[in-house]
DRENTORDO-112997 format. One record per residue: x, y, z of N, C-alpha, C in turn; residue in three letters. Coordinates in nm, 3 decimals. Example, Ala and Ser with C-alpha at 12.3 -4.5 7.8 and 13.67 -1.06 7.14 Angstrom:
n.east_n.north_n.up_ca.east_ca.north_ca.up_c.east_c.north_c.up_type
1.319_-0.569_0.780_1.230_-0.450_0.780_1.320_-0.330_0.780_ALA
1.285_-0.225_0.708_1.367_-0.106_0.714_1.290_0.003_0.787_SER
END
This chain:
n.east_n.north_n.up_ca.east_ca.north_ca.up_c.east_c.north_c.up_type
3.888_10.172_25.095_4.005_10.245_25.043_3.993_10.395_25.066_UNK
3.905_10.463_25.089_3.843_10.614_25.029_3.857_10.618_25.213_UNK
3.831_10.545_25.312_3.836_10.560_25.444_4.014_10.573_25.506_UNK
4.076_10.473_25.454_4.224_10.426_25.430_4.327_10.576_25.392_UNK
4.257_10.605_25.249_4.339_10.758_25.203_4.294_10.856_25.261_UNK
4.176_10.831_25.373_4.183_10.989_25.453_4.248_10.981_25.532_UNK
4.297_10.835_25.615_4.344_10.861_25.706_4.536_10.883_25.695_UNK
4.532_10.863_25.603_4.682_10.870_25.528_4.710_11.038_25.517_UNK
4.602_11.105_25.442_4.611_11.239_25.466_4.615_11.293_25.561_UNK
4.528_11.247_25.662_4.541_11.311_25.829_4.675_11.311_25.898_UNK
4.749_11.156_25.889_4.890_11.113_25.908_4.945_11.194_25.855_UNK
4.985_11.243_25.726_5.050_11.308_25.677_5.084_11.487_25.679_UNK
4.951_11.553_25.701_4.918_11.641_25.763_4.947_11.697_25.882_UNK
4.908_11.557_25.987_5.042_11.559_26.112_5.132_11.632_26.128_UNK
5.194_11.553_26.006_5.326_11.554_25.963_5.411_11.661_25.941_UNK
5.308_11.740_25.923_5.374_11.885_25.822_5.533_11.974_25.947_UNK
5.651_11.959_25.901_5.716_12.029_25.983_5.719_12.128_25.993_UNK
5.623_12.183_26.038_5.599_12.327_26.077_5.704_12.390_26.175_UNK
5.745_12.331_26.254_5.841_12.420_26.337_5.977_12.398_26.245_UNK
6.044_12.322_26.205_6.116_12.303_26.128_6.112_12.391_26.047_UNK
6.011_12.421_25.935_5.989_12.502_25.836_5.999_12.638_25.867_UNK
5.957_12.712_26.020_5.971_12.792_26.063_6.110_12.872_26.130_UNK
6.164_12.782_26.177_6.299_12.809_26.217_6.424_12.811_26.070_UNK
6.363_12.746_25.994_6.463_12.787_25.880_6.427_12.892_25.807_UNK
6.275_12.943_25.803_6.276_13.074_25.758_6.372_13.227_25.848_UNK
6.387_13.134_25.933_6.462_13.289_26.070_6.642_13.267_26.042_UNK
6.671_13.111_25.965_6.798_13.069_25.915_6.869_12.961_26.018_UNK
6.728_12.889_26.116_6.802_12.838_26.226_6.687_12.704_26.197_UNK
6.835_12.617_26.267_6.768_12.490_26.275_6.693_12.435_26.410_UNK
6.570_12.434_26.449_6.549_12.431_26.600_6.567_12.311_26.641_UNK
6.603_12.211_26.557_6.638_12.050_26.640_6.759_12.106_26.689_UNK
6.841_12.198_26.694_6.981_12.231_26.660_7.025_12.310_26.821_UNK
6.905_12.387_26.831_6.919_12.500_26.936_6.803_12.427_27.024_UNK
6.810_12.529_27.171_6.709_12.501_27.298_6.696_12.368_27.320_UNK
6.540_12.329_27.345_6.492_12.164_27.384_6.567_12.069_27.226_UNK
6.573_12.123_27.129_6.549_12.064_27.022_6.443_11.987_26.966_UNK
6.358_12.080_27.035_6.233_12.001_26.979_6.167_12.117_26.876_UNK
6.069_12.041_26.764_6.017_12.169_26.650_5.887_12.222_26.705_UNK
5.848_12.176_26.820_5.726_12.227_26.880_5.747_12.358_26.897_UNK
5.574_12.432_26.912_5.584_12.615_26.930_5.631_12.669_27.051_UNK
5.653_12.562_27.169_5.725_12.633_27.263_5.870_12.643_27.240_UNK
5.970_12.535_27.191_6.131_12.607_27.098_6.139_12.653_27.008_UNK
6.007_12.688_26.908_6.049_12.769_26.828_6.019_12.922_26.909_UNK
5.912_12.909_26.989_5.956_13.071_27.070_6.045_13.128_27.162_UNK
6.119_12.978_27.186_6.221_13.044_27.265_6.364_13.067_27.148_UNK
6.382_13.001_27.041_6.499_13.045_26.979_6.469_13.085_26.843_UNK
6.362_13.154_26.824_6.348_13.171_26.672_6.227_13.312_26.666_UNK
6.170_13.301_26.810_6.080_13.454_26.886_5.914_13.413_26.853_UNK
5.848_13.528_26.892_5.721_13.535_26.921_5.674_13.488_26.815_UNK
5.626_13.559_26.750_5.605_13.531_26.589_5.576_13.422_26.535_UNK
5.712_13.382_26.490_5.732_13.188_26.465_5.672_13.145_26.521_UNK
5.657_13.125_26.682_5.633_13.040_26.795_5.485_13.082_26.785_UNK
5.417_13.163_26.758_5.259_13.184_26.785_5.221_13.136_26.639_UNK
5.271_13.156_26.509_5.219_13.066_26.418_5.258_12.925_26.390_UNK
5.333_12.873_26.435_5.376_12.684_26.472_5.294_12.705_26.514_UNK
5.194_12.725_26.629_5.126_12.702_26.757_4.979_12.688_26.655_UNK
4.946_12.821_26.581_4.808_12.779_26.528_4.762_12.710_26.421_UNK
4.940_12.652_26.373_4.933_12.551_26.250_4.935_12.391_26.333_UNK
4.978_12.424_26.444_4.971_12.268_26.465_4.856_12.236_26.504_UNK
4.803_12.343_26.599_4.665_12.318_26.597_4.538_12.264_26.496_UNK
4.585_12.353_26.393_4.497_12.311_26.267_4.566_12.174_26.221_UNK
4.664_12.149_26.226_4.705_12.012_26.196_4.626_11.899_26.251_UNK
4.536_11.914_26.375_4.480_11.817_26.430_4.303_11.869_26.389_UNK
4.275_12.013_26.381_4.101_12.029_26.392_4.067_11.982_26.249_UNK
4.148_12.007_26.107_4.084_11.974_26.041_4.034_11.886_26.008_UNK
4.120_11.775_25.986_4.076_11.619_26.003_3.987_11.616_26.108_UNK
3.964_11.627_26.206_3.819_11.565_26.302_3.716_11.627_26.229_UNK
3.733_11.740_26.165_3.616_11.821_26.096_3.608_11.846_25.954_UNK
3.688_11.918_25.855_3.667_11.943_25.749_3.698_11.781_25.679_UNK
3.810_11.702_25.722_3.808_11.587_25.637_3.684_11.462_25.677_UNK
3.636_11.451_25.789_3.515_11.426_25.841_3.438_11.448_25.736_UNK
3.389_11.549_25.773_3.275_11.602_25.649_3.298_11.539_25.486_UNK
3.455_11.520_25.477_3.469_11.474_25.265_3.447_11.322_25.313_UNK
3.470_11.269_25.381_3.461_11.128_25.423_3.315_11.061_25.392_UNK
3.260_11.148_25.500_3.127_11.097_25.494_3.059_11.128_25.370_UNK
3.053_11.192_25.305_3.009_11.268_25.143_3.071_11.141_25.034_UNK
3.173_11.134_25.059_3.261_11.012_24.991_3.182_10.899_24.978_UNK
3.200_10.851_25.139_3.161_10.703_25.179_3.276_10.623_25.205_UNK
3.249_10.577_25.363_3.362_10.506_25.463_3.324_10.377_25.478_UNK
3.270_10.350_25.402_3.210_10.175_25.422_3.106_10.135_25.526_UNK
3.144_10.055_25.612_3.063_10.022_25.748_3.118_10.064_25.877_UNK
3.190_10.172_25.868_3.309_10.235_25.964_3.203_10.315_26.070_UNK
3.199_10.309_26.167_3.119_10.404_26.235_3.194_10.520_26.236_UNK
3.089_10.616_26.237_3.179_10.775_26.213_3.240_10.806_26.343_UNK
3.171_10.761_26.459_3.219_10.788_26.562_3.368_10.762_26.564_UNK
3.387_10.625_26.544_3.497_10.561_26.538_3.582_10.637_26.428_UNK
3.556_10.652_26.325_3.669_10.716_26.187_3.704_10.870_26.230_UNK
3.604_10.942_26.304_3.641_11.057_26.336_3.750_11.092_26.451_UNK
3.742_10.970_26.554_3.862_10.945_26.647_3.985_10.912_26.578_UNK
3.947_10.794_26.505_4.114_10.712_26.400_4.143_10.829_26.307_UNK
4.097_10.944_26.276_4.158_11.062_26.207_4.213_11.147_26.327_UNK
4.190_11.162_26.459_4.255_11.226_26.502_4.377_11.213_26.563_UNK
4.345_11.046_26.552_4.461_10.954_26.657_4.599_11.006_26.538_UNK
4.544_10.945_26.424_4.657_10.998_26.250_4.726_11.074_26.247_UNK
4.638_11.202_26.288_4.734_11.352_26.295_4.799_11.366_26.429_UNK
4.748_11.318_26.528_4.879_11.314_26.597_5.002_11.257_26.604_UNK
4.951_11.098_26.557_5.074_10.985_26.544_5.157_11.051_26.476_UNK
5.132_11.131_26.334_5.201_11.172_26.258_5.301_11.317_26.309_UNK
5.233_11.411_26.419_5.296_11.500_26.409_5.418_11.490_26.534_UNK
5.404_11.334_26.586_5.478_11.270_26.668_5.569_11.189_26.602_UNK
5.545_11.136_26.574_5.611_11.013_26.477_5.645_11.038_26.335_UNK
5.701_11.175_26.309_5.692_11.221_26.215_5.792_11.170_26.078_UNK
5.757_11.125_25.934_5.814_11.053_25.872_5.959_11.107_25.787_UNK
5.910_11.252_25.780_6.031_11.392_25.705_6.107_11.335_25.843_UNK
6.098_11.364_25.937_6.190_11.387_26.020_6.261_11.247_26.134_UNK
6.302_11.172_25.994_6.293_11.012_26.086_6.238_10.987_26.193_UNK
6.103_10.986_26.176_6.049_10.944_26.261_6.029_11.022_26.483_UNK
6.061_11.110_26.427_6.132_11.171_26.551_6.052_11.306_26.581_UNK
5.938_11.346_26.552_5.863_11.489_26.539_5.864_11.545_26.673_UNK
5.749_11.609_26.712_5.700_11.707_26.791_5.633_11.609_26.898_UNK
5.588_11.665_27.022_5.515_11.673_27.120_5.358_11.611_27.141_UNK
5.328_11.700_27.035_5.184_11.667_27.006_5.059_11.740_27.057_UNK
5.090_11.779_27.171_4.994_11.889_27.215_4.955_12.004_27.215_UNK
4.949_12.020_27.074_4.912_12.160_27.027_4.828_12.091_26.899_UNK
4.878_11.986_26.832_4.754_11.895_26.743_4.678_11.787_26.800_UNK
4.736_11.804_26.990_4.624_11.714_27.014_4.519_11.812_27.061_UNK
4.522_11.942_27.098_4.442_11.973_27.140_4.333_12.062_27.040_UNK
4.402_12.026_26.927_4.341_12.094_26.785_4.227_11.948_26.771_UNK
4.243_11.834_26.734_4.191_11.753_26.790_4.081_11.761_26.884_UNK
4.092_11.773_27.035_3.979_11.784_27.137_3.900_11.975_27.087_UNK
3.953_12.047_27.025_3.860_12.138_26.986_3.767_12.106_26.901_UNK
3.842_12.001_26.823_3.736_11.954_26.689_3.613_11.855_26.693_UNK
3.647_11.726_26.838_3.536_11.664_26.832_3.434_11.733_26.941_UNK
3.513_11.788_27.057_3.379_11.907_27.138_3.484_11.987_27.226_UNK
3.388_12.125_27.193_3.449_12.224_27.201_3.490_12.249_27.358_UNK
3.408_12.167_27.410_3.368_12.163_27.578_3.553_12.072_27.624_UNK
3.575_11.981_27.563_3.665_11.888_27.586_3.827_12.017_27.549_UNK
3.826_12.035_27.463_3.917_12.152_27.438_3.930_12.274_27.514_UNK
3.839_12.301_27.545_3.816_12.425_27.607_3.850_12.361_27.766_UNK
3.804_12.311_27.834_3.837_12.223_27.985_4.024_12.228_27.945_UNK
4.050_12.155_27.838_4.251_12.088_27.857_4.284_12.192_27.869_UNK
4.207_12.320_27.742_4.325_12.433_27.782_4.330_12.538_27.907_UNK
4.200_12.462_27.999_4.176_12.581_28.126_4.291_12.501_28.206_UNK
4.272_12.361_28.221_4.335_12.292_28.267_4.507_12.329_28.259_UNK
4.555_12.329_28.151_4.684_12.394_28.113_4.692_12.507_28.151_UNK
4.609_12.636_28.125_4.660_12.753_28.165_4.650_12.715_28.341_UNK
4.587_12.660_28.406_4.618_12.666_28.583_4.740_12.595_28.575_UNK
4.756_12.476_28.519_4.885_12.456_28.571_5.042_12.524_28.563_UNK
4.989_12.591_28.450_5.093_12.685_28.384_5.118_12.794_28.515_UNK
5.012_12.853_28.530_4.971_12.944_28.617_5.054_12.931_28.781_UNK
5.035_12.818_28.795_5.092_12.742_28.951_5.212_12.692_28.962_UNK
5.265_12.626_28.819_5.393_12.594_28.825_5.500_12.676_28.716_UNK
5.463_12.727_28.619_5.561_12.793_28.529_5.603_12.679_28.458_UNK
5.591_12.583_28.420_5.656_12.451_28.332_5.554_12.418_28.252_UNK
5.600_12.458_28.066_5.520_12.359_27.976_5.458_12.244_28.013_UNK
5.580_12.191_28.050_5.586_12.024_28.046_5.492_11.975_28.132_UNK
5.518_12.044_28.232_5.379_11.994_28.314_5.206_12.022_28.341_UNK
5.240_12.152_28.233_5.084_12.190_28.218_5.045_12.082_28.116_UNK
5.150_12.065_28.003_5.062_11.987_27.873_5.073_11.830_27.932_UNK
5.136_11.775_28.040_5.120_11.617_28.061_4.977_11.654_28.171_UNK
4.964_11.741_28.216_4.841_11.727_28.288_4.714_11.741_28.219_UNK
4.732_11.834_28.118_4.597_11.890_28.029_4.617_11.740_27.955_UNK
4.675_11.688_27.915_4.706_11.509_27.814_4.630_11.424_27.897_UNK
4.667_11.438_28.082_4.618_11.316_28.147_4.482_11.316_28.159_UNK
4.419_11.477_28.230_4.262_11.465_28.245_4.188_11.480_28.105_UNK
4.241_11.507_28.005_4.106_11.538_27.905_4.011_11.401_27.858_UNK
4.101_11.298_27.864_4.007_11.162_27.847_3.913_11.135_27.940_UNK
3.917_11.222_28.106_3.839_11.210_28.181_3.721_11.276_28.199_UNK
3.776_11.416_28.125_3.657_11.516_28.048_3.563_11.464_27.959_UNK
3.609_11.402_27.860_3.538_11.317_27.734_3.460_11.221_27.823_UNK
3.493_11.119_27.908_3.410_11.063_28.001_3.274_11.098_28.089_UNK
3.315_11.225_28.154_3.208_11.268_28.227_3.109_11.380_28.093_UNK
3.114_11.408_28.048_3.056_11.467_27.950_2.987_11.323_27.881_UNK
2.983_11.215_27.858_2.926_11.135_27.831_2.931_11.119_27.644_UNK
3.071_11.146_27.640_3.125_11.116_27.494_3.117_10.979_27.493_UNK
3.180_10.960_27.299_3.139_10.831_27.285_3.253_10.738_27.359_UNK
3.246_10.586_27.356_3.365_10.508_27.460_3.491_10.524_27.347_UNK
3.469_10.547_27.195_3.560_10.505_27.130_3.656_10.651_27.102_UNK
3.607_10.783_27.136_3.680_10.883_27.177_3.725_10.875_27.313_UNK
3.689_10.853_27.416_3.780_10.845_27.518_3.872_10.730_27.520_UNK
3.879_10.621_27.432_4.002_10.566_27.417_4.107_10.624_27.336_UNK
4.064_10.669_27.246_4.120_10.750_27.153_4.195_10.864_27.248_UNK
4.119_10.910_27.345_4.186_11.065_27.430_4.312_11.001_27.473_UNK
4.295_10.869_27.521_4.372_10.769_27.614_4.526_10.764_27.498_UNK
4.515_10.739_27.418_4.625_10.719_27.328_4.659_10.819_27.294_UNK
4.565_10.964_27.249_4.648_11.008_27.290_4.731_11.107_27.367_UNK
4.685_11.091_27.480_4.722_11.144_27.619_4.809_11.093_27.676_UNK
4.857_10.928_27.643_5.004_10.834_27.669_5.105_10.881_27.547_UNK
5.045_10.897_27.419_5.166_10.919_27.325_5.226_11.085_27.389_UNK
5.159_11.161_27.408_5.210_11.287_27.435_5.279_11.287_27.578_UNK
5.236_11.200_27.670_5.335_11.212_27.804_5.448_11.128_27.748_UNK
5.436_11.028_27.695_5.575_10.938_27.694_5.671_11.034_27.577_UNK
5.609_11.153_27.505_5.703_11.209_27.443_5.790_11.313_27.534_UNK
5.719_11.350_27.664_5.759_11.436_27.793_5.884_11.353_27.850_UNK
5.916_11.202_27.855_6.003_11.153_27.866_6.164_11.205_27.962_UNK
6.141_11.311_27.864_6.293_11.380_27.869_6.279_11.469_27.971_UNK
6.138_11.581_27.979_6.110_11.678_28.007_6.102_11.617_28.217_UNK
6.040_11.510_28.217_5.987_11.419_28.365_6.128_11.405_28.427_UNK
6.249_11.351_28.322_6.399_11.334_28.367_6.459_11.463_28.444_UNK
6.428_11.549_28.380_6.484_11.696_28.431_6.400_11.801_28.533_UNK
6.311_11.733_28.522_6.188_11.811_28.595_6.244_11.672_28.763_UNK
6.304_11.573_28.777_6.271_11.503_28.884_6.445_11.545_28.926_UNK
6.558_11.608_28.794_6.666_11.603_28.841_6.644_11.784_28.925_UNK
6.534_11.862_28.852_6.513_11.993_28.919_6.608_12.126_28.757_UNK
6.636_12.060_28.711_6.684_12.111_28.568_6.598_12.165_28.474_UNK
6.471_12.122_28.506_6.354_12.212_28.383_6.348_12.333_28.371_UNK
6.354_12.370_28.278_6.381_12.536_28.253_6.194_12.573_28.264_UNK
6.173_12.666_28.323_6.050_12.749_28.395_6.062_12.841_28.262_UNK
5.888_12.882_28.202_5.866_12.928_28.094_5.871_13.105_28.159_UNK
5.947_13.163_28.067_5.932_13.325_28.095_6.081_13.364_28.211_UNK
6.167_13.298_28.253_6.263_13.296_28.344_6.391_13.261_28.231_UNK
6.489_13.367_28.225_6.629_13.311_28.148_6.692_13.193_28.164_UNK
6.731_13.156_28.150_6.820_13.012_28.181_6.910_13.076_28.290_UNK
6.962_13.035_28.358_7.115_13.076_28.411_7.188_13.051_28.379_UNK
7.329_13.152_28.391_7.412_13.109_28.310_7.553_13.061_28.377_UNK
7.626_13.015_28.397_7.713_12.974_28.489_7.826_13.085_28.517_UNK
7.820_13.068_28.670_7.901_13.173_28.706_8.079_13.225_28.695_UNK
8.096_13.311_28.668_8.281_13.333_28.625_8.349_13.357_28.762_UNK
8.446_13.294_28.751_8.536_13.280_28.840_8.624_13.372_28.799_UNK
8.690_13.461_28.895_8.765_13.559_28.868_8.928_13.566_28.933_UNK
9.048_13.550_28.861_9.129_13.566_28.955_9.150_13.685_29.095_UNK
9.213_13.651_29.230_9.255_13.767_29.251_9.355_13.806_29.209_UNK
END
């Protein structure tokens, strides 16, 4: 049970609508405006820097604490016959499911890769540190979120691999490195129609026709 209610807290924690919460402090709803998504990249594009850089280090913490500070009450507690290896992955898998699958927000949350990679900071620093080099090159080469965070999602389970992590974290990377691309979904549609909006570039805006 005491293994059960941490991981309920981690889920829930997830959960926290942070971008949501943030965009209504500025008086705006961000499901409402931009991607409509509550992740820290729409809240910085319609709600500014600020917002968008603290979503960013709350979601993060949405995923490190559970691999670590609730880790630590767990084991002090007592998790039964749970291997820690294993409970410390199923807490991270929690806070993401949750900040994906989010329950305030029928079911319908965020992205995930900003608590998944709060997550890979928390079980090694090496694994975190690789997604986000990984992300900033792709960022770097292509200008698209979307495709830095489905690439930093795809290799980090392969990082956890060659680093010679345990098998039950790189399945864990695996889930969730599929939950966060299949939430890209939308982002792959527009990126293959050529419609993805490029990070740091205005939108365009459609051109006026003028009588003579």
């Amino acid at each position: 049970m005491i293994g059960l209610s941490f991981l309920c807290v981690a889920y829930l924690m997830g959960a926290i609508p942070t971008g949501l919460i943030a965009g209504k402090l500025k008086g705006i709803d961000v499901r409402k405006q931009g991607s409509g998504n509550v992740g820290a990249t729409n809240v910085y594009r319609v709600a500014g820097k600020l917002p968008g850089a603290l979503v960013l280090i709350v979601d993060i913490a949405k995923g490190f604490l559970p691999v670590t500070l609730f880790m630590k009450w767990a084991i002090a507690m007592g998790i039964g016959g749970v291997s820690p290896d294993l409970f410390r992955i199923l807490l991270g898998c929690a806070s993401v499911a949750g900040h994906i699958w989010n329950p305030f927000l029928q079911f319908n949350g965020g992205k995930g890769v900003a608590t998944g990679a709060g997550v890979l900071f928390g079980l090694d620093f090496r694994v975190g540190l690789a997604a986000a080099l990984i992300w900033a090159l792709v960022m770097f080469l292509t200008r698209f979120v979307s495709v830095s965070s489905i690439a930093s999602a795809f290799f980090a389970p392969f990082v956890m691999a060659l680093l010679g992590l345990p098998t039950v974290w790189v399945l864990g990377g695996i889930f969730v490195g599929l939950a966060i691309i299949y939430r890209h979904r939308p982002n792959i549609l527009r990126l293959l129609q050529g419609q993805e909006h490029r990070f740091g570039k205005p939108k365009e805006k459609p051109p006026v026709y003028r009588s003579n």
